[in-house]
LUMLUMTOR-388985 format. One record per residue (C-alpha): residue number from 1; x, y, z. Coordinates in steps of 0.02 Angstrom, whole numbers, plus 50000, padded with zeros to 5 digits. Example, Ala and Ser with C-alpha at 12.3 -4.5 7.8 and 13.67 -1.06 7.14 Angstrom:
REM residues 2
+-----+-------+-------+-------+
|   n |     x |     y |     z |
+-----+-------+-------+-------+
|   1 | 50615 | 49775 | 50390 |
|   2 | 50684 | 49947 | 50357 |
+-----+-------+-------+-------+
END
This chain:
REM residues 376
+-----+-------+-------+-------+
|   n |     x |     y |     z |
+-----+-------+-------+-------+
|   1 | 49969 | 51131 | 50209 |
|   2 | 49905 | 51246 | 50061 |
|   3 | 50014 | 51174 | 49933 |
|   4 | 49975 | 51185 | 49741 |
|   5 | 49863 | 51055 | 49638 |
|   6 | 49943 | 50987 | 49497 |
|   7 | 49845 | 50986 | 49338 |
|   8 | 49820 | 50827 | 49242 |
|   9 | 49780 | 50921 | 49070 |
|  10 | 49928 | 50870 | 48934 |
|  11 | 50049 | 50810 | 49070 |
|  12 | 50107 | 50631 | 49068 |
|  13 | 50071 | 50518 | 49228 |
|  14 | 50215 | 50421 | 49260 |
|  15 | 50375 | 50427 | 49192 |
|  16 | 50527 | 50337 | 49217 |
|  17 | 50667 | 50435 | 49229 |
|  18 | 50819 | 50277 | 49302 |
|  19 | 50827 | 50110 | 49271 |
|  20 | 50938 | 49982 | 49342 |
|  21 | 50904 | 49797 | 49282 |
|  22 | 50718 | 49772 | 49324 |
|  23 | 50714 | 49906 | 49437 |
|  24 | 50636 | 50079 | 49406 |
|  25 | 50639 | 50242 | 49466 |
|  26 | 50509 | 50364 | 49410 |
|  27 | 50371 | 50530 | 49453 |
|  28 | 50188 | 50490 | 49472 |
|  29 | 50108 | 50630 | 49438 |
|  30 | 49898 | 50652 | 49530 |
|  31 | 49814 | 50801 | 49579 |
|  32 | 49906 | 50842 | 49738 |
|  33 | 50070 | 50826 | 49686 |
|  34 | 50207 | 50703 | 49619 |
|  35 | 50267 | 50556 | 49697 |
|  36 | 50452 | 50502 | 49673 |
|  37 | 50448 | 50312 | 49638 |
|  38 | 50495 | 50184 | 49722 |
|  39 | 50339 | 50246 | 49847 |
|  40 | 50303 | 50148 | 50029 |
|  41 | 50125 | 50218 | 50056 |
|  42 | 50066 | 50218 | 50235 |
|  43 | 49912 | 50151 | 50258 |
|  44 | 49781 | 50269 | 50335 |
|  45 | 49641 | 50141 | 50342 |
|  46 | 49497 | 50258 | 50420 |
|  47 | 49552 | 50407 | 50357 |
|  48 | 49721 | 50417 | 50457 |
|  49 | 49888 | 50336 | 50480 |
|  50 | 49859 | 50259 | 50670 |
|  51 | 49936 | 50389 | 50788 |
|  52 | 50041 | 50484 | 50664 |
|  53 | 50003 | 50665 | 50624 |
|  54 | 49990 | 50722 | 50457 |
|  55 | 50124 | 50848 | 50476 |
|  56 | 50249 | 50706 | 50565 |
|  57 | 50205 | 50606 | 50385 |
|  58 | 50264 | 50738 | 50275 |
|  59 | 50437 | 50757 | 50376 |
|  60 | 50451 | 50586 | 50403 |
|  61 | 50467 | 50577 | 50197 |
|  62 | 50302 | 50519 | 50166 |
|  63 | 50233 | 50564 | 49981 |
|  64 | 50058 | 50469 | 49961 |
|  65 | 49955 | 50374 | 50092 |
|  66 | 49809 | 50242 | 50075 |
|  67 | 49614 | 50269 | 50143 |
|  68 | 49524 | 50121 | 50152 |
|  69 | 49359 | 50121 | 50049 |
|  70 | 49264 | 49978 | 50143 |
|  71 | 49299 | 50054 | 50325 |
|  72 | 49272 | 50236 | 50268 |
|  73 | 49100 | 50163 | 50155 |
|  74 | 49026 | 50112 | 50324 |
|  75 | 49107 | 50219 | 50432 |
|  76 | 49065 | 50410 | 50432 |
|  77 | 49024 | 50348 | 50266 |
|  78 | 49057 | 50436 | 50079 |
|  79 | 48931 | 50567 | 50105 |
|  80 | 48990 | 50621 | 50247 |
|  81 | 49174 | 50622 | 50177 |
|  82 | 49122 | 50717 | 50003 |
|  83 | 49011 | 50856 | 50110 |
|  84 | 49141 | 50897 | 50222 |
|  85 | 49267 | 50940 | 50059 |
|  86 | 49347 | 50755 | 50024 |
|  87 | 49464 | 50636 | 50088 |
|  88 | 49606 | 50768 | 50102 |
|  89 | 49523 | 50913 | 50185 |
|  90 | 49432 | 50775 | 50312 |
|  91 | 49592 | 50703 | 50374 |
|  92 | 49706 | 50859 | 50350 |
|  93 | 49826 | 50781 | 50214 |
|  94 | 49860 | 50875 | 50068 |
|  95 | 49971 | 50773 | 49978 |
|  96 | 49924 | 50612 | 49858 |
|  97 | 49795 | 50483 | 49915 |
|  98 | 49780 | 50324 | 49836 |
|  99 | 49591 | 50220 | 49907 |
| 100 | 49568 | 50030 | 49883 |
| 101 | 49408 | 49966 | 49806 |
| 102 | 49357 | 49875 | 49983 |
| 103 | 49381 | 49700 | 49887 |
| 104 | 49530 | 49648 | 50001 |
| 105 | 49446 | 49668 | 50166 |
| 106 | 49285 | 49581 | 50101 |
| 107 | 49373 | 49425 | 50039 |
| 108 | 49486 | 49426 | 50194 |
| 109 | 49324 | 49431 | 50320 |
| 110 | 49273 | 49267 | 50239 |
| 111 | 49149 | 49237 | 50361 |
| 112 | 49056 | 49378 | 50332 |
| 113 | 49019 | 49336 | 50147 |
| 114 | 48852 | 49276 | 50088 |
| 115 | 48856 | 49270 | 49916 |
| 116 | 48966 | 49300 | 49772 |
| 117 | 48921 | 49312 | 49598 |
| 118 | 48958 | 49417 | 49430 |
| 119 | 48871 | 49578 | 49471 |
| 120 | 48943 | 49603 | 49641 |
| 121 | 48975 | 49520 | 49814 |
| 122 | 48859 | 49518 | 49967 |
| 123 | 48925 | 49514 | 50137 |
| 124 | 48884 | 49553 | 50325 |
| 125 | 48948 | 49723 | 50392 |
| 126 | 49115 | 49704 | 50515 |
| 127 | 49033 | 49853 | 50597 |
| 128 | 48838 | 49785 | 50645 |
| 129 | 48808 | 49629 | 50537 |
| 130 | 48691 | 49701 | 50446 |
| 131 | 48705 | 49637 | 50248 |
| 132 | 48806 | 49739 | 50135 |
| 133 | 48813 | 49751 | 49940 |
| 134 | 48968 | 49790 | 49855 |
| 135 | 48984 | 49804 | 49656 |
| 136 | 49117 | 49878 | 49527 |
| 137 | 49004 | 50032 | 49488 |
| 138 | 48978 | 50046 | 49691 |
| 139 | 49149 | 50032 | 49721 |
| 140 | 49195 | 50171 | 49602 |
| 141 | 49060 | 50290 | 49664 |
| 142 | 49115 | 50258 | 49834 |
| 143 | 49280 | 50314 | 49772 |
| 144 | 49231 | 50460 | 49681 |
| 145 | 49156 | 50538 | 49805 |
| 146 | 49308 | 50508 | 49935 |
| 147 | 49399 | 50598 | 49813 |
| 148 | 49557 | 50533 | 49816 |
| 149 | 49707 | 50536 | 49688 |
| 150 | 49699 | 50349 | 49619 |
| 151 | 49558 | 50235 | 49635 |
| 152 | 49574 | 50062 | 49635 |
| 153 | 49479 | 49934 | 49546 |
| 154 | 49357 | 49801 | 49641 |
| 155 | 49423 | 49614 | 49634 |
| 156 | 49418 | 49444 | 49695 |
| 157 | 49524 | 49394 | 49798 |
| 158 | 49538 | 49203 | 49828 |
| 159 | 49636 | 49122 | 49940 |
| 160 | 49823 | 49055 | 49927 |
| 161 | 49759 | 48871 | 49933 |
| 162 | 49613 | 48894 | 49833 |
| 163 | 49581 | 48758 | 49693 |
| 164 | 49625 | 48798 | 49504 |
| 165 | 49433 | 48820 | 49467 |
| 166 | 49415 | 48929 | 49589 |
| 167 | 49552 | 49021 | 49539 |
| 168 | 49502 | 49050 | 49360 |
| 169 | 49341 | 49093 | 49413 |
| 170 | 49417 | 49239 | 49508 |
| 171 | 49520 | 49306 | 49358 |
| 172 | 49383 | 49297 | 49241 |
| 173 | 49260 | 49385 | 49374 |
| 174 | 49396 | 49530 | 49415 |
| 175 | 49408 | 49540 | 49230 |
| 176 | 49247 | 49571 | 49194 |
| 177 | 49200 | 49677 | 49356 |
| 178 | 49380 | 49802 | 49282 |
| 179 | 49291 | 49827 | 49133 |
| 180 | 49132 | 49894 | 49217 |
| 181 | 49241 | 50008 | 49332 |
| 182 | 49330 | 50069 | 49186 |
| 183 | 49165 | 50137 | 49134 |
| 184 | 49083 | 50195 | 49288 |
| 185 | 49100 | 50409 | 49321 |
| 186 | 49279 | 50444 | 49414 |
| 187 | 49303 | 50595 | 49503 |
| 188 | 49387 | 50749 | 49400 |
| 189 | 49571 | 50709 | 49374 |
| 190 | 49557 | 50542 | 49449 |
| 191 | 49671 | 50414 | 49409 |
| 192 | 49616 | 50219 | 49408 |
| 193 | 49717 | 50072 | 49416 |
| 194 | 49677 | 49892 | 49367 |
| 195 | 49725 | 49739 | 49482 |
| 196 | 49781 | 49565 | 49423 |
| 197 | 49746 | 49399 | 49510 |
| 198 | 49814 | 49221 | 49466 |
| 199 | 49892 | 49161 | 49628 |
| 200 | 50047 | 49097 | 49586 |
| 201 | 49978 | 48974 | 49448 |
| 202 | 50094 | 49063 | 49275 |
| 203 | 49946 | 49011 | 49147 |
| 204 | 49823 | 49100 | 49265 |
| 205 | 49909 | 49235 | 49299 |
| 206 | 49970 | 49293 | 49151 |
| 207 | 49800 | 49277 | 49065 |
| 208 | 49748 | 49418 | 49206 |
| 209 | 49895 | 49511 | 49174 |
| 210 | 49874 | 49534 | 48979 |
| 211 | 49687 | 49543 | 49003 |
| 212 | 49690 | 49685 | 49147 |
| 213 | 49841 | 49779 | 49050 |
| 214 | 49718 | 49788 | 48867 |
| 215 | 49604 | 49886 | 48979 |
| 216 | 49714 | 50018 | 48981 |
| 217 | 49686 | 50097 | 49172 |
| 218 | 49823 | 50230 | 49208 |
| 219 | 49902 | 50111 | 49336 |
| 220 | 49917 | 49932 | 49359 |
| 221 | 49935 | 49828 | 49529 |
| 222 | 49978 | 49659 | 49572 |
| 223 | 49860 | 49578 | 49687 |
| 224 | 49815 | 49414 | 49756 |
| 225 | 49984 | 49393 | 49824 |
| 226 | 50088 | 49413 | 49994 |
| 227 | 49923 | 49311 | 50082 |
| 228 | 50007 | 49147 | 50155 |
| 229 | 50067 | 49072 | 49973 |
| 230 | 50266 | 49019 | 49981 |
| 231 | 50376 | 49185 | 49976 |
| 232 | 50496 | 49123 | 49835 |
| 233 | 50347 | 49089 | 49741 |
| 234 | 50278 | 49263 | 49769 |
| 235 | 50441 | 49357 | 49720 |
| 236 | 50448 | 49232 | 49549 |
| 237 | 50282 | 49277 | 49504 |
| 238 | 50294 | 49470 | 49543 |
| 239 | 50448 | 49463 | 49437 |
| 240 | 50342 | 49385 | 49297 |
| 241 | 50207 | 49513 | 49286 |
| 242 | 50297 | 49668 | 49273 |
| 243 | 50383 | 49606 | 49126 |
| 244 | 50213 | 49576 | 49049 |
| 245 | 50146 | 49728 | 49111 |
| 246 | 50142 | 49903 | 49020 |
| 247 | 50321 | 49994 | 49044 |
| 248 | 50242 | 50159 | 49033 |
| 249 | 50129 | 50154 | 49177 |
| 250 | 50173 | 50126 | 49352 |
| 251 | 50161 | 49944 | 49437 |
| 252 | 50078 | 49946 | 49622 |
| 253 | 50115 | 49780 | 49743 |
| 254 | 49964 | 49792 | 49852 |
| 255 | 50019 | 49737 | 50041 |
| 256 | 50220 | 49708 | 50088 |
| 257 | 50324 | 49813 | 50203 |
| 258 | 50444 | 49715 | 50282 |
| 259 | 50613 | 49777 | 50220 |
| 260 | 50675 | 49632 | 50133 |
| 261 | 50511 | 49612 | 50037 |
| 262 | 50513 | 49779 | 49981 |
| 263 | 50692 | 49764 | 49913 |
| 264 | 50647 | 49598 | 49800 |
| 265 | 50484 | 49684 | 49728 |
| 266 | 50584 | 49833 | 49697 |
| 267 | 50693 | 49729 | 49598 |
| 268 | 50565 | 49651 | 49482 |
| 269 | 50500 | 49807 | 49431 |
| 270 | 50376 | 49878 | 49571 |
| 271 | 50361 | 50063 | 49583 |
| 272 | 50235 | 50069 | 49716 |
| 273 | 50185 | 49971 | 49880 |
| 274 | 50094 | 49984 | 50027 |
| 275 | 50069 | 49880 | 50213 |
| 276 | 50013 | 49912 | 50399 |
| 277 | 50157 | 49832 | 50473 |
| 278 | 50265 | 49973 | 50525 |
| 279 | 50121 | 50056 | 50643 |
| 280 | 50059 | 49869 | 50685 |
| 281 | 50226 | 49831 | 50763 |
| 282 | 50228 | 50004 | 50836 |
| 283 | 50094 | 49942 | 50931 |
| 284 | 50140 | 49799 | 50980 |
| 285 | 50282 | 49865 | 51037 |
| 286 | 50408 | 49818 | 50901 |
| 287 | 50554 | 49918 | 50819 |
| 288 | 50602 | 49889 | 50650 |
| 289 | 50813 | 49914 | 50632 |
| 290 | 50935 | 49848 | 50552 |
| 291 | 50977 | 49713 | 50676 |
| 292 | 50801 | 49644 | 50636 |
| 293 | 50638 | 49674 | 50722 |
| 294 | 50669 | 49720 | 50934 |
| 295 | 50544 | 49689 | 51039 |
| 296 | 50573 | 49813 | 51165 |
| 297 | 50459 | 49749 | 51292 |
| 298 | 50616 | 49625 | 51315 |
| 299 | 50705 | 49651 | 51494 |
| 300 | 50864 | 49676 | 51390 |
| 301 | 50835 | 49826 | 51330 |
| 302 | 50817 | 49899 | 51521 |
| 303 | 50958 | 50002 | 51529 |
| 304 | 51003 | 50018 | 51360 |
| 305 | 51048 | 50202 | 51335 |
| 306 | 51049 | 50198 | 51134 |
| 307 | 50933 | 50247 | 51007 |
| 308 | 50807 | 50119 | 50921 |
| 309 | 50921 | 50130 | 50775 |
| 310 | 51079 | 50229 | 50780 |
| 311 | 51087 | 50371 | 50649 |
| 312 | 50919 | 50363 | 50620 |
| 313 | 50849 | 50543 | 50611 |
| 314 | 50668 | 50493 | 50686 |
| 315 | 50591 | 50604 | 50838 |
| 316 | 50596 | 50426 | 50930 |
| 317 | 50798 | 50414 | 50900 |
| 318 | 50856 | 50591 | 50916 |
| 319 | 50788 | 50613 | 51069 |
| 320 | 50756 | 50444 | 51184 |
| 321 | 50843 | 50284 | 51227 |
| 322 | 50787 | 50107 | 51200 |
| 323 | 50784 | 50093 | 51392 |
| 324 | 50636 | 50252 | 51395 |
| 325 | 50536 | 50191 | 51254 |
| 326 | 50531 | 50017 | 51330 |
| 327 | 50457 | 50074 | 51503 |
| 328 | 50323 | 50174 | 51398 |
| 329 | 50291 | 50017 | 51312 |
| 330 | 50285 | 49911 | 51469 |
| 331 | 50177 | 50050 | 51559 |
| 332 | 50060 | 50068 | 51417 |
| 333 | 50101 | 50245 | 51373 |
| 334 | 50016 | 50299 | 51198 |
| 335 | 50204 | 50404 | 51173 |
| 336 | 50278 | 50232 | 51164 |
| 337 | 50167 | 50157 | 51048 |
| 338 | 50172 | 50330 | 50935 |
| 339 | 50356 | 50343 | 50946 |
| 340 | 50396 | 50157 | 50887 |
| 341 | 50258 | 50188 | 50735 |
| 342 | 50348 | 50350 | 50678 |
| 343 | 50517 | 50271 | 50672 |
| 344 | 50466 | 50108 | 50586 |
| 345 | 50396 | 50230 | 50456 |
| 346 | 50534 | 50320 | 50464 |
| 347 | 50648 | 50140 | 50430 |
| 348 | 50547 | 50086 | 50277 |
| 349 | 50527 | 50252 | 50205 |
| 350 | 50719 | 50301 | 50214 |
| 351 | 50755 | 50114 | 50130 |
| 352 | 50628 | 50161 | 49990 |
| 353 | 50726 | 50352 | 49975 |
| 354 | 50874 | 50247 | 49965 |
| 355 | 50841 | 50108 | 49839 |
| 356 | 50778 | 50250 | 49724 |
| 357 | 50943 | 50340 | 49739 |
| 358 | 51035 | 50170 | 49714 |
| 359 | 50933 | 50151 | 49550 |
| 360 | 50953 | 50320 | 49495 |
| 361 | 51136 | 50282 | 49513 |
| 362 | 51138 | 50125 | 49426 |
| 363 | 51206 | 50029 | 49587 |
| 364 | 51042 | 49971 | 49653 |
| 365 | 51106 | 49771 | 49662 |
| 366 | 51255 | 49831 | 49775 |
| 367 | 51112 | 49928 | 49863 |
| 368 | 50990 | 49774 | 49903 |
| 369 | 51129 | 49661 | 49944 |
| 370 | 51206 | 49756 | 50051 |
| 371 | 51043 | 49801 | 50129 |
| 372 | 51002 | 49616 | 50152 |
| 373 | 51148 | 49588 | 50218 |
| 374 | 51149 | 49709 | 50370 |
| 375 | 50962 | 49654 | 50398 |
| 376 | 51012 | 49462 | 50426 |
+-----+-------+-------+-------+
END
């Protein structure tokens, strides 16, 4: 811990320093530090990446993690956050922190929603049930006050087989609803990033991509996507936006972490992404290698004496067999759990370290396809 702010004052955000084909490899630059892109981000949704220590983050490679603003709104809440120093000194993390708006988890609670109209969306708390108001100028105080590195803009996030009207009605809402969050206080040194929608409809997405990127946020993400819509479909349109969107700033796919999803938005031009699945499968008892994902609650992996993933440099892999973390899986021992969490972050954060080299070396298609192949 300890280590130095950066200041913002006369220093460019992002640069990017490699490029091979579509894909990028840069520095973001926030108030606690740089982050080398390509960047997984681990999601710490209530202020801390399930069962992982800060410390075991930063060795593990880690460079920027995610707090969730709708789960950390209701619960300690912002006030509690901001009087106990911020989002960094309340969950001991000192590096870069990037928060969501809170829009994802209220359009993906469906049922919860009462009403949604141009100045905001109502909805029932996950917590009590009790109603709930959220709003662009809401969503950036809530922000502010967590203090983190990037906030994210609040959006509308319809569903993958949502009609066309419906659709439209979303991109001109998150339109409007960016604009107001452009203009609502920030924290000091706070950077902001716009989000598209569109679905996979071109017309509609493209009209949110040039209408988000005139707004001129310091970042721009790609939302709306990787929720049940086909996967080719997903990978055309990512492809699509980052060509439309501003070269200069960096591009943020919110949601994907399997490996080979990573690799393809890495290849259109992502520089940043983020996704629960690593620690989720840790949980459920799942390794990610690169013979695919091992569930090692299988009886074959009783007496098998090798690491999750041989060569892997994990605490997990250096130290215990298949056959040990399996019986603390099967005997419902937290160690397990923890152990398969740190090495899937481990997995997806050395394949991000290593696409980034791959660009920087102007080799990244040998890179992916290689990588694909092992994986299938």
């Amino acid at each position: 811990m300890g280590r130095a702010r950066t200041t913002l004052a006369h220093v460019k955000t992002f640069t990017v320093e490699a490029t091979d084909g579509a894909a990028r490899a840069g520095i973001l630059r926030t108030r606690h530090g740089e982050v080398p892109t390509p960047a997984f981000m681990p999601v710490g949704t209530k202020g801390t990446v399930k069962g992982v220590h800060p410390d075991e983050l930063r060795a593990l490679g880690a460079t920027i993690v995610l707090g969730n603003t709708y789960h950390l709104h209701f619960r300690p809440g912002e006030d509690v956050v901001e009087e106990l120093g911020g989002l960094h000194r309340f969950m001991g993390w000192d590096g870069p922190i990037l928060t969501d708006s809170g829009g994802f988890q209220v359009f993906s609670l469906r049922d919860t929603i009462v009403r949604v109209d141009d100045d905001g969306v109502t909805f029932r708390s996950v917590y009590d049930g009790e109603p709930a108001r959220l709003s662009p100028e809401l969503a950036a105080s809530i922000q502010r006050r967590l203090g983190g590195d990037i906030a994210m803009c609040l959006d509308q996030v319809p569903p993958a087989d949502v009609a066309r009207s419906e659709l439209a009605e979303a991109v001109r809402r998150t339109t409007e609803w960016a604009r107001r969050q452009r203009a609502a206080p920030a924290a000091d040194g706070q950077l902001r990033f716009g989000i598209t929608q569109g679905g996979t409809d071109p017309e509609l997405r493209m009209r949110s991509t040039e209408e988000i990127a005139e707004l001129d946020f310091d970042g721009n993400a790609v939302g709306g996507l990787a929720i049940g819509e086909d996967r080719g479909a997903m990978f055309e349109t990512t492809a699509r936006s980052t060509e439309a969107l501003p070269r200069e700033k960096p591009r943020y796919f919110m949601g994907i972490g399997d490996p080979e999803g990573i690799l393809e938005v890495i290849a259109a031009g992502i520089d940043m992404f983020d996704c629960v699945l690593p620690t989720r499968l840790g949980r459920t008892g799942s390794a990610l290698t690169w013979e695919g994902r091992l569930n090692l609650k299988n009886a074959r992996f009783a007496r098998d004496a090798g690491p999750l993933q041989e060569g892997c440099a994990c605490p997990a892999c250096e130290r215990f067999s298949r056959a040990y973390v399996r019986h603390l899986v099967n005997q419902n021992e937290l160690l397990g759990l923890r152990l398969l969490s740190v090495h899937n972050l481990r997995f997806l954060l050395d394949l991000t370290r290593g696409a980034r080299d791959a660009i920087r070396e102007r080799c990244f298609d040998t890179y992916k396809s290689d990588a694909l192949g092992r994986l299938q």
